[in-house]
N, C-alpha and C positions, 0 to 999 in steps of 0.2 A: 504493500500500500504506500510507503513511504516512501521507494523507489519511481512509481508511477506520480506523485507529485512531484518530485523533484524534475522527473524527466519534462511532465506539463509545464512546469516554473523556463525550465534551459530551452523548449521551444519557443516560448514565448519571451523571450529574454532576447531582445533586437539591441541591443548593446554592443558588439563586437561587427554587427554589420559595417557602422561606419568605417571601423579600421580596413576590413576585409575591400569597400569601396573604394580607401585608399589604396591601397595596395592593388590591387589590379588596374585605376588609372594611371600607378606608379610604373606597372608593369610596361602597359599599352605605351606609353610616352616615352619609356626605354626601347621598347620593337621600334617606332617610327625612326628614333635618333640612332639607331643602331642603322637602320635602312640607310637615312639620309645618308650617315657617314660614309658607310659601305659603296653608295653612288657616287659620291663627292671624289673618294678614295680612287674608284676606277679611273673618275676623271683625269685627276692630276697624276696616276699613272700616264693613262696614254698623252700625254701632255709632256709631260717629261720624258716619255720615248722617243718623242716626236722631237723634243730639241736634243738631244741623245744625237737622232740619229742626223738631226744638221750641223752639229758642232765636227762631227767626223770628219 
C-alpha cells in the first residue's frame, strides 16, 4: 500500500521535468554547433588546399 502511494506521489511529481527540458535543448544546440562547425571545418579545409596547391 505504501509503495503504491509513493509511486502515485513520483508520477505526479513534475519537478525534475524542467531540468530534463534543459538538458535536451542543451543537447539539440550542441548537434546544431557540432554540424555548423563540422561545415565550416570542410570549408576552410578545401580553402587551404586550394592555396596549398597555388603557393606550389
Amino acid at each position: 500500500m505504501k509503495i503504491a502511494i509513493n509511486f502515485r506521489r513520483f508520477c505526479q511529481d513534475e519537478s525534475g521535468a524542467t531540468g530534463i527540458e534543459y538538458g535536451l535543448i542543451a543537447a539539440g544546440i550542441a548537434v546544431v554547433l557540432i554540424a555548423v562547425i563540422n561545415g565550416i571545418g570542410a570549408k576552410l579545409n578545401t580553402k587551404f588546399s586550394s592555396i596549398n596547391t597555388q603557393l606550389r
